[in-house]
C-alpha positions as CSV (number, residue, x, y, z in Angstrom):
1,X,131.3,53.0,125.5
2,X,133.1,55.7,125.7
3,X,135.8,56.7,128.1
4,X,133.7,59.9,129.7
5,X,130.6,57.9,130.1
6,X,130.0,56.7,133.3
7,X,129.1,53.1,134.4
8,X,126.9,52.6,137.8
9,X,127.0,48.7,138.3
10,X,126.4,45.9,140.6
11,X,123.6,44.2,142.4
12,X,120.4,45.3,142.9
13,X,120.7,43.5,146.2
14,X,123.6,43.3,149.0
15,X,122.7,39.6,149.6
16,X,126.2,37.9,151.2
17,X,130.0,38.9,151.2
18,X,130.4,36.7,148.5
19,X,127.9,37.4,146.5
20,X,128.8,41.4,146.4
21,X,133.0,40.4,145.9
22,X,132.1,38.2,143.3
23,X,130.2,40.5,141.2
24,X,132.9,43.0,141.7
25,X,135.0,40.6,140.8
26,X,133.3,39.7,137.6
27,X,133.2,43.5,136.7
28,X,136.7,44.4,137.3
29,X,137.7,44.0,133.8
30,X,136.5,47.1,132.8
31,X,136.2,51.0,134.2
32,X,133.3,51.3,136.7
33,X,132.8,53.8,137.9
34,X,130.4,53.4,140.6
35,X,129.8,49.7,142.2
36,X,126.2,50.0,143.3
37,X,124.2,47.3,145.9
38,X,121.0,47.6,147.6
39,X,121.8,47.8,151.5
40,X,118.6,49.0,152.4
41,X,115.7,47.7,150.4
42,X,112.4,49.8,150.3
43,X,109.5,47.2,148.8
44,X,106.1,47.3,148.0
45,X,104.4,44.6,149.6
46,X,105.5,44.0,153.5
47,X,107.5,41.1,154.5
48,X,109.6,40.7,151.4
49,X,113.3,40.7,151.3
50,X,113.9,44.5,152.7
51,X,117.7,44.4,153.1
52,X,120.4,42.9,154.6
53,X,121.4,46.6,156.2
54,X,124.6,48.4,157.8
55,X,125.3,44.4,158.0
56,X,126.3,45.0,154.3
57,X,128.2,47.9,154.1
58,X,131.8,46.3,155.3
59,X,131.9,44.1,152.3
60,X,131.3,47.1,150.2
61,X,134.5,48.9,152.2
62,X,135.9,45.3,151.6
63,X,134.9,45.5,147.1
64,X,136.4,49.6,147.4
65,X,139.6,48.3,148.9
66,X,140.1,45.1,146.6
67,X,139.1,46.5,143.9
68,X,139.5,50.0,143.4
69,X,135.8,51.0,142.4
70,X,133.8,54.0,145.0
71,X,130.8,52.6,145.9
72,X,127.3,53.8,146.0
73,X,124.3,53.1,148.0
74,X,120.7,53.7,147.9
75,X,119.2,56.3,151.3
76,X,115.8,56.8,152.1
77,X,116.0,58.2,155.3
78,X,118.5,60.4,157.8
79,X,119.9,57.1,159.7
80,X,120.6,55.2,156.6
81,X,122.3,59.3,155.5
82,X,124.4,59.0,158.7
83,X,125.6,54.7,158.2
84,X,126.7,55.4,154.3
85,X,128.6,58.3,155.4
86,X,130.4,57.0,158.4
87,X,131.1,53.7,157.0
88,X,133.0,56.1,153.4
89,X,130.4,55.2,150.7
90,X,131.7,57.5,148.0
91,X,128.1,58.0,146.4
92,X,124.1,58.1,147.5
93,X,121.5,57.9,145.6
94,X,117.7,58.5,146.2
95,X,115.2,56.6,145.2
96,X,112.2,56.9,143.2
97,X,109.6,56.1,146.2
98,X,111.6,59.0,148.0
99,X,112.1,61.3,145.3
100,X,108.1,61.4,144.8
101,X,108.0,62.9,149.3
102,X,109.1,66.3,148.7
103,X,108.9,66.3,152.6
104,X,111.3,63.3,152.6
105,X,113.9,64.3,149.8
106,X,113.8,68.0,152.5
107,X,115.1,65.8,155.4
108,X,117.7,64.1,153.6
109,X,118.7,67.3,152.1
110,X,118.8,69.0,155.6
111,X,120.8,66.2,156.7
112,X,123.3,66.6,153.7
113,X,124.3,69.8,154.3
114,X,128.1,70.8,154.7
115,X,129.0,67.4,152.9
116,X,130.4,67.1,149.8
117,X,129.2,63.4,148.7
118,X,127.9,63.2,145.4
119,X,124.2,62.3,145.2
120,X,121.9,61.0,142.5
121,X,118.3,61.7,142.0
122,X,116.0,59.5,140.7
123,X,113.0,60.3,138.8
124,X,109.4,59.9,141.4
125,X,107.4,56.8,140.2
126,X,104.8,59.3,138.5
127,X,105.4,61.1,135.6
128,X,106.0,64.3,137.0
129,X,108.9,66.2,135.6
130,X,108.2,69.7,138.4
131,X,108.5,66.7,141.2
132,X,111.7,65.5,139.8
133,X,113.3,69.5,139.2
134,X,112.0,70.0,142.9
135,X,114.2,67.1,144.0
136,X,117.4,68.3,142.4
137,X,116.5,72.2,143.9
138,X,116.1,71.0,147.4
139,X,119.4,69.4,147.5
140,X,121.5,71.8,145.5
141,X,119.8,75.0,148.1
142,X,121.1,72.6,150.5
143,X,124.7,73.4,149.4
144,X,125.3,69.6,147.5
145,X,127.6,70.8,144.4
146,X,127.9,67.1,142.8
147,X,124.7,66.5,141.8
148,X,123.0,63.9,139.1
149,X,119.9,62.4,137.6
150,X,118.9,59.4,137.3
151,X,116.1,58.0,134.5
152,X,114.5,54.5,136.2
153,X,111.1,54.9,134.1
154,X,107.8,55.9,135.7
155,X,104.5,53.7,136.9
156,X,101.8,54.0,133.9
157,X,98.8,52.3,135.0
158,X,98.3,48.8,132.0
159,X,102.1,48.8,131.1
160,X,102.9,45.4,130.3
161,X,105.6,45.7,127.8
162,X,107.6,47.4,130.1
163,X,108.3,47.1,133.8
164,X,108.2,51.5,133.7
165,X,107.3,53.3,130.5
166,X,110.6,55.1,129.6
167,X,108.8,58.2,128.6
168,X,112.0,59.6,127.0
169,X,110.1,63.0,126.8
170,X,110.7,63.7,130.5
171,X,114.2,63.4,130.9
172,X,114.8,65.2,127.2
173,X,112.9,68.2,129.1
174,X,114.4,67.7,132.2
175,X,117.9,67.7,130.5
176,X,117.0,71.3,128.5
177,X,115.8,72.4,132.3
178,X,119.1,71.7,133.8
179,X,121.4,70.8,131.4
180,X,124.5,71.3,134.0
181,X,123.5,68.1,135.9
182,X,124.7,64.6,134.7
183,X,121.9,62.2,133.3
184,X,122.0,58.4,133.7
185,X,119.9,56.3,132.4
186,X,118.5,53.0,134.6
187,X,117.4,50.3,132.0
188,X,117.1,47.7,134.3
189,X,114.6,49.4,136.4
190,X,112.7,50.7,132.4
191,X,112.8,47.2,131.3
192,X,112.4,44.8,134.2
193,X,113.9,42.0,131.9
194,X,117.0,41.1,130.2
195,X,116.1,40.5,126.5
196,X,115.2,44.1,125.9
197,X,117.9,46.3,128.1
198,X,120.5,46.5,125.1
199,X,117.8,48.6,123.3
200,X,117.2,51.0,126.2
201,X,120.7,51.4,127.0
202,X,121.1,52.1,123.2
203,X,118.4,54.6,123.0
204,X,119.7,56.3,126.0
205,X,123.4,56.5,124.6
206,X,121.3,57.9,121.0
207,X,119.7,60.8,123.6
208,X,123.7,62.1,124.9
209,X,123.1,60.3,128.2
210,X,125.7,60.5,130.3
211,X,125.7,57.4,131.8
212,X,124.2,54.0,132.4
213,X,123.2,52.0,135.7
214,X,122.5,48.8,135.4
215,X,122.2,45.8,137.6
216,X,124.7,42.9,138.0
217,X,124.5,39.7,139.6
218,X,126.9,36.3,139.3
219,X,123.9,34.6,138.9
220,X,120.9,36.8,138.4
221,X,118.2,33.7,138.7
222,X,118.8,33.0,142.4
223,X,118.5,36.6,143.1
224,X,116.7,37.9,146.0
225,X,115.3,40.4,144.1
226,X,114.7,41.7,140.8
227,X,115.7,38.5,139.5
228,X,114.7,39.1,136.0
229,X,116.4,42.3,134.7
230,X,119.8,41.4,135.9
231,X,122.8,40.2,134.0
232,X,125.8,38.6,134.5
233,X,129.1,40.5,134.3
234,X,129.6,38.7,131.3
235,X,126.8,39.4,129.5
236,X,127.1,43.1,131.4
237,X,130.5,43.3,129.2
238,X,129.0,42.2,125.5
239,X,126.0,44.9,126.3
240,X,128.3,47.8,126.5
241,X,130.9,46.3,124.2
242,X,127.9,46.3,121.3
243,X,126.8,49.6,122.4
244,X,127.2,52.6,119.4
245,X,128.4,55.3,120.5
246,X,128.2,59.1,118.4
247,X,129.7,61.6,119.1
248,X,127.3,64.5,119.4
249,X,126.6,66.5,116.2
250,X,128.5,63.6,114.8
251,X,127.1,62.9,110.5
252,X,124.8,60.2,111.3
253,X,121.1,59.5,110.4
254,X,119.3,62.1,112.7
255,X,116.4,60.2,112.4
256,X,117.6,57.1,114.0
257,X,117.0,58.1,117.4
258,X,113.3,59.6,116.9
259,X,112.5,56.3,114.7
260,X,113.5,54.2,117.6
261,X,111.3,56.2,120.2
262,X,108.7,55.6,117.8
263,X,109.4,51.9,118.0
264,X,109.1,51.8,121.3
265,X,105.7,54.0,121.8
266,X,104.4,51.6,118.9
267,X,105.0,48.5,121.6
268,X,103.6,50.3,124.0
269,X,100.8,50.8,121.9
270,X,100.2,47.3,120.5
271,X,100.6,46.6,124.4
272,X,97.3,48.9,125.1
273,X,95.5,47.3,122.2
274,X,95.9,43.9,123.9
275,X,94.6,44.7,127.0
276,X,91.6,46.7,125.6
277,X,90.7,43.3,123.2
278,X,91.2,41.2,126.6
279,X,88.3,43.4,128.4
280,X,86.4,43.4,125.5
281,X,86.0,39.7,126.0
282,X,85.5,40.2,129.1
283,X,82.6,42.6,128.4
284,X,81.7,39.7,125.9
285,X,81.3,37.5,128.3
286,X,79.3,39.4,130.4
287,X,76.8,40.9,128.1
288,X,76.1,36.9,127.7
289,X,75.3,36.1,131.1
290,X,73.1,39.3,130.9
291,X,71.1,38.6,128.3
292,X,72.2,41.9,126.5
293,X,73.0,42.9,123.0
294,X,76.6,43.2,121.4
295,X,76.2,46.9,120.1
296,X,75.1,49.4,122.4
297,X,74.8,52.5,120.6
298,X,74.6,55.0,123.1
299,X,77.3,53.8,124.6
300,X,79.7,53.7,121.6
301,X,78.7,57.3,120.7
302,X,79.4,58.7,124.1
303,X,83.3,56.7,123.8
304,X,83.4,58.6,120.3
305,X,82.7,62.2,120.8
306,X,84.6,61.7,124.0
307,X,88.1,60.7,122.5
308,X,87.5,62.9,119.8
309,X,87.5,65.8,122.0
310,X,90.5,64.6,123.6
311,X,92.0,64.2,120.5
312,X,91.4,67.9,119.5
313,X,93.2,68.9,122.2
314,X,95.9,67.7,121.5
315,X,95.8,68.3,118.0
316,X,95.1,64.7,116.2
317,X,93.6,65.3,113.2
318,X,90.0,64.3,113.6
319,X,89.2,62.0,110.2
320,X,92.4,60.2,111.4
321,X,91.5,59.0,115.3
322,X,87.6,58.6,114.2
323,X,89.1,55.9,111.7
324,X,91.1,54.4,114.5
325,X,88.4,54.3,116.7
326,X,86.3,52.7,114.8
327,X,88.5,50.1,113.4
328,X,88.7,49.4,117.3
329,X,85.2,49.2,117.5
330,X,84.7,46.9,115.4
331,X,87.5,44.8,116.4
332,X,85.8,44.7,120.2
333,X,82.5,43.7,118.4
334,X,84.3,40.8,116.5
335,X,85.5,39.4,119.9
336,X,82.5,40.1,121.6
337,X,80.7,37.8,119.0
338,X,83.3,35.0,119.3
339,X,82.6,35.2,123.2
340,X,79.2,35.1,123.2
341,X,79.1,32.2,120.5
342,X,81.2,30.0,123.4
């Protein structure tokens, strides 16, 4: 990487004092910029691992004065605004669950004003770029000069390939909206696994991103949470250290970057295509037990016109998506056959 980018690492959990000194520890052999750790953990489903709390923030004083790296923590509400800053955590970020509460991301901003901590925004969980700009503006009226962005990926309803669909065309847009404020790119929280976050973090460094965050654990299968897209500090290091880095307006393939987006919205694709043939056995399976035909014609005529019409409005060439569609068709008939015969 280079020397100006900037490195966000550590656990995505605070889990014990030794746990959070040895993955400082295990990063220390390289410039970081920011050692992160989830204090507070806001989850999804009720009674999971939520957080060890302002338990956790002494062994993060305890990594700052060992090690020499500023610390950040996540905040999602004023008291959690009032521990981080009393206990000297050098950066907060806000999450993507509170990022989406323009009411919420108001309160912390109130409750930021007249400090000079630098905060990061994440983008909401929806695809929303307005929400995300709103963020940033609520903070910066509220007199915060340091301010950054942070791409985690957003919630796409059937993604499978990826834990959040990077949808690189967001933060490109949000980058050309505000082009003063720092981007950093999240793979972990994109990819949800290991095998694929060098290509993210790639991609991102292809796009001028001006950073990376990405979760670190001494031993990321015993982790409390988010287990899966974790690494070592080990395999942390060979990430970055096999990372290409261009310099901007550098004489490289131009295309390289734009091919690669469309490798990934090709998975994503074949990813949609999968679950449409697994529903289409489904459907199969149920026209069966109903006594029903395979083709209904009515049916398959009302799906054509209707993505169609979509499709001229966004400006697919017609011949082109028909095709498509009705190589899909028949595929779903082919499966529904095999089903039936069962």
């Amino acid at each position: 990487m280079k020397d100006d980018t900037l490195l966000i690492a550590g656990p995505c959990s605070a889990e014990s004092r030794e746990q959070v000194l040895a993955t400082a520890e295990g990063l220390s052999r390289r410039k970081v910029d920011y050692f992160r750790a989830g204090i507070w953990k806001p989850r999804t489903q009720p009674g999971s691992f939520e957080g060890v709390g302002r338990t956790g923030l002494p062994w993060l004083k305890e990594v700052k004065e060992t090690y020499g790296m500023k610390t950040c923590i996540e905040v999602a509400d004023e008291v959690h605004v009032v521990e981080a800053l009393k206990a000297g955590i050098d950066m907060l970020w806000i999450g993507a669950r509170t990022s989406s509460n323009p009411f919420q991301v108001q309160r912390l901003a109130d409750c930021l004003a007249g400090t000079d901590i630098p905060v990061a925004v994440k983008n909401p969980m929806n695809p929303d770029l307005a929400l995300w700009s709103g963020a940033i503006e609520r903070l910066a009226r509220s007199g915060i000069q340091n301010l950054m962005a942070i791409h985690r990926g957003f919630a796409v309803y059937g993604q499978k390939f990826y834990r959040n669909a990077p949808l690189w065309q967001i933060p490109i847009d949000f980058r050309n909206a505000h082009p003063e404020i720092p981007l950093i790119n999240d793979p972990s929280h994109i990819c949800g696994r290991r095998d694929i976050l060098a290509e993210v973090a790639q991609m991102a460094m292809d796009l001028a991103f001006d950073g990376l965050m990405i979760e670190t654990h001494p031993d990321p299968d015993v982790a409390w949470t988010d287990a899966a897209q974790q690494l070592t500090p080990d395999a942390l290091h060979a990430l970055l250290d096999g990372l290409v880095i261009r310099e901007e307006g550098a004489d490289y393939d131009a295309l390289d970057s734009l091919r690669q987006e469309i490798n990934m919205v090709d998975d994503a694709i074949i990813e949609l295509f999968a679950r449409r043939m697994g529903i289409s056995a489904s459907i199969g399976e149920a026209k069966k037990q109903r006594g029903m035909t395979i083709l209904q014609n009515k049916r398959w005529r009302d799906v054509l016109e209707k993505n169609l019409a979509k499709g001229r409005e966004h400006g697919i060439d017609e011949g082109f998506l028909a095709d498509v569609y009705r190589a899909v068709h028949q595929a779903s008939i082919r499966i529904q056959k095999d089903t039936m015969k069962k």
